[in-house]
C-alpha positions as a LaTeX table, in Angstrom:
\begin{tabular}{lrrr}
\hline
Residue & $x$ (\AA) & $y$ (\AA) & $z$ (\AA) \\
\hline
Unk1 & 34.04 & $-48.10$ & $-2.01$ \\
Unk2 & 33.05 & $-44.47$ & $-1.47$ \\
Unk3 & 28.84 & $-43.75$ & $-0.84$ \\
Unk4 & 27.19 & $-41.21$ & $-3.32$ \\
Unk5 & 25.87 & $-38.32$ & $-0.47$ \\
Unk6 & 22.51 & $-38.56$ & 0.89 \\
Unk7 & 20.36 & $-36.31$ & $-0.23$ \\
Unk8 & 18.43 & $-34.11$ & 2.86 \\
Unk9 & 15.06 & $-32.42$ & 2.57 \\
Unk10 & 15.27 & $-29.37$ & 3.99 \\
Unk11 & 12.32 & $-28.10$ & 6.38 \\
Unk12 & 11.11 & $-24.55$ & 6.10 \\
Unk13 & 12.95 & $-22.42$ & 8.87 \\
Unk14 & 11.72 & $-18.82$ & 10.61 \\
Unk15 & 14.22 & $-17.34$ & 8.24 \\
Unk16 & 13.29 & $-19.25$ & 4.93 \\
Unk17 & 9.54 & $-18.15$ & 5.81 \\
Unk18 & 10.57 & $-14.67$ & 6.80 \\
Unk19 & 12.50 & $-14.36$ & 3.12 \\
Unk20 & 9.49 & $-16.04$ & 0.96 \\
Unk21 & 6.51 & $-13.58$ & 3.09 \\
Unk22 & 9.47 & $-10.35$ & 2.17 \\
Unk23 & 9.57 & $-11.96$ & $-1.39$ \\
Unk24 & 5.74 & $-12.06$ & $-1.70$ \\
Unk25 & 5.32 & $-8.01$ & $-0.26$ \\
Unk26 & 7.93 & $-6.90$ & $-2.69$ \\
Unk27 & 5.96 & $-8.69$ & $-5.75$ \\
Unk28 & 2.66 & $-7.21$ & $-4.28$ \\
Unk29 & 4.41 & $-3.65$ & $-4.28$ \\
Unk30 & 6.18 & $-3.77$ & $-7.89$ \\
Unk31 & 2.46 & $-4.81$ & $-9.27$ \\
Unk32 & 1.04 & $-2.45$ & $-7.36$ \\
Unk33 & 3.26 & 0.25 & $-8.72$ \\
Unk34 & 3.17 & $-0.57$ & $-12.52$ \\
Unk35 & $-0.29$ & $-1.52$ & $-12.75$ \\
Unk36 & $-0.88$ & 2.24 & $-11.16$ \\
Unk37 & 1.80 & 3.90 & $-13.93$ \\
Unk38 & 0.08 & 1.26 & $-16.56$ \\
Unk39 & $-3.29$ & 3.21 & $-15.49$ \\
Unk40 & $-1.98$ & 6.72 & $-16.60$ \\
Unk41 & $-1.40$ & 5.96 & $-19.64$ \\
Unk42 & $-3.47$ & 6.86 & $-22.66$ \\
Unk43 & $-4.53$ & 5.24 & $-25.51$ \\
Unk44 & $-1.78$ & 6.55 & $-27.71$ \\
Unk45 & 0.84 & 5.07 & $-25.56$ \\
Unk46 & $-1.26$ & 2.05 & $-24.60$ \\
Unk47 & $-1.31$ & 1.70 & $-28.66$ \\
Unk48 & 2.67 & 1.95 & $-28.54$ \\
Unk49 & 3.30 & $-0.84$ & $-26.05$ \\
Unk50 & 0.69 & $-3.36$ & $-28.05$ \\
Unk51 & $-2.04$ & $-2.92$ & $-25.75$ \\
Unk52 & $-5.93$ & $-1.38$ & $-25.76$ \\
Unk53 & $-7.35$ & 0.64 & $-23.05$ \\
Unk54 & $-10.00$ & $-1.84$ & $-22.16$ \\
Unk55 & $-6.93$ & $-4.34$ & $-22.02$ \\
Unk56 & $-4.95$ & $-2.22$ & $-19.55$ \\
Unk57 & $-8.33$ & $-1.55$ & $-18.17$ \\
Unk58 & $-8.24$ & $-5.39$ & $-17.09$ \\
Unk59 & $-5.02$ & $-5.66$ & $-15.87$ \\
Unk60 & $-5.50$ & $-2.11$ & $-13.53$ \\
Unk61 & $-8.28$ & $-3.61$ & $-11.92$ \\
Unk62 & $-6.39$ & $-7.17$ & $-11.21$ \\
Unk63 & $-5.54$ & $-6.85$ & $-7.35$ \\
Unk64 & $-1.97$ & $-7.14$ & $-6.26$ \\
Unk65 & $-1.93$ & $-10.92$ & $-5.23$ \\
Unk66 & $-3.01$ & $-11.76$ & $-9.25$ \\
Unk67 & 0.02 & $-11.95$ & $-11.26$ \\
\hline
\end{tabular}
């Protein structure tokens, strides 16, 4: 009679922590970097992509750790 495998909870390691804080700076940075482009914009190519200045107004002034 074979024993279906026992599942193991793994426990956060240096490296598992290391990889989510290196996850968490590169998300900060891409946000950083397209809500700066999304700011030079203007309103005719604000209106192109489906969005208002006051809109991209908004999200500009979001900081980096709000998605």
């Amino acid at each position: 009679m074979s024993r279906a495998p026992t599942l193991v909870r793994a426990t956060p390691t240096a490296t598992g922590l290391l990889r989510a804080v290196i996850d968490t700076v590169v998300a900060w940075s891409v946000r950083r970097r397209e809500r700066a482009m999304l700011a030079r914009l203007d309103s005719h190519l604000l209106r192109d992509i489906g969005l208002d200045p006051e809109t991209a107004a908004v999200e500009c002034a979001k900081p980096i750790w709000q998605p």
